[in-house]
C-alpha positions in Angstrom: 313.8 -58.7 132.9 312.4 -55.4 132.4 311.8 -52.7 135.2 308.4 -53.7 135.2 308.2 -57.2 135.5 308.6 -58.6 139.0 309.5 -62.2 139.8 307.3 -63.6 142.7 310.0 -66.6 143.0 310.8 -65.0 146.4 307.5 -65.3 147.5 306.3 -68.5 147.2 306.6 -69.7 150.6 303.7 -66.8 151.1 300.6 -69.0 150.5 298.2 -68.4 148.0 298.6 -66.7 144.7 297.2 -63.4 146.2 299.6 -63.3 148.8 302.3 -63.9 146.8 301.4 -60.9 144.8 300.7 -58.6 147.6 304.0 -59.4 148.8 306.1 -59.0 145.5 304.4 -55.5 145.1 305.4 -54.6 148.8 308.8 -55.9 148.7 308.9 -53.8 145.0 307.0 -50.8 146.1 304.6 -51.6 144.1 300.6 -50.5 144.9 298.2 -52.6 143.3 295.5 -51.4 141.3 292.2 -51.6 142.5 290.5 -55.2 140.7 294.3 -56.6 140.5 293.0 -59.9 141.9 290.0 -60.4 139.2 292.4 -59.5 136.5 294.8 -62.3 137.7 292.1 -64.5 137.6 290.4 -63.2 134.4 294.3 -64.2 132.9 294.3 -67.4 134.4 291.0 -68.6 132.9 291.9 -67.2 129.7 295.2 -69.2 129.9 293.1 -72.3 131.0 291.1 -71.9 128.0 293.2 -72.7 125.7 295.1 -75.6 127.3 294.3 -79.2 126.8 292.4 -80.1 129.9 294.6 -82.8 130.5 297.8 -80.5 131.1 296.5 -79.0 133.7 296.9 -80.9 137.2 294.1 -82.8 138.6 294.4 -81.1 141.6 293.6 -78.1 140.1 290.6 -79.7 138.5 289.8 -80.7 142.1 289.6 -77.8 143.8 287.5 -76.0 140.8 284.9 -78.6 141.2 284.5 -77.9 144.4 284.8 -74.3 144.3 281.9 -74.0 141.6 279.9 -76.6 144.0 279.7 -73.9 147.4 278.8 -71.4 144.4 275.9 -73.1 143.3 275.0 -73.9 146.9 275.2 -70.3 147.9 272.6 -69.5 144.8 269.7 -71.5 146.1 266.6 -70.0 146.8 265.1 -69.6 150.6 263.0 -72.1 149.8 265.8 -74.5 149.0 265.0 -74.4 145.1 268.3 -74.1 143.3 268.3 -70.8 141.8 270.7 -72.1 139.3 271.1 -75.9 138.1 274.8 -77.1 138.1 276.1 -77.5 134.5 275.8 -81.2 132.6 279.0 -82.8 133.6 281.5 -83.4 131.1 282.6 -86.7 129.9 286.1 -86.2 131.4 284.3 -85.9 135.1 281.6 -88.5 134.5 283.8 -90.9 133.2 287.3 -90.4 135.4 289.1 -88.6 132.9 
């Protein structure tokens, strides 16, 4: 391992992802850019993206739905008129997949 990789094995009884990182970059001395945690997750969609679906765990999957269902929640109008209409679901959600 190069000097400027850092191994966050040490730190995954931290909690989440982001936590893990902040306390890698402590423990290293570290400071974190400012935008560190969108570029993680830029990285991780853009790994996502090019992975079968099916590799990646259904938990995952889970917790994405629901995430991008409390975002579409947040975006409807006053007037309770979605702002934005949820996307078609795919035939992997629709059908159990």
């Amino acid at each position: 391992m190069n000097e400027s990789e850092v191994t966050l094995q040490d730190d995954l009884s931290r909690g989440s992802l982001g936590a893990q990182i902040k306390t890698a970059a402590q423990r290293n001395g570290a400071e974190l850019p400012i935008g560190w945690k969108s570029e993680v997750a830029r990285r991780i969609v853009v790994d996502w993206s090019t992975m079968d679906p099916r590799d990646i765990p259904a938990d995952t999957i889970d917790r994405a739905e629901s995430l991008f269902e409390q975002l579409i929640e947040r975006f409807e109008g006053s007037d309770g008129e979605r702002i934005l209409e949820p996307p078609a679901r795919s035939r992997r959600w629709s059908e159990g997949g």
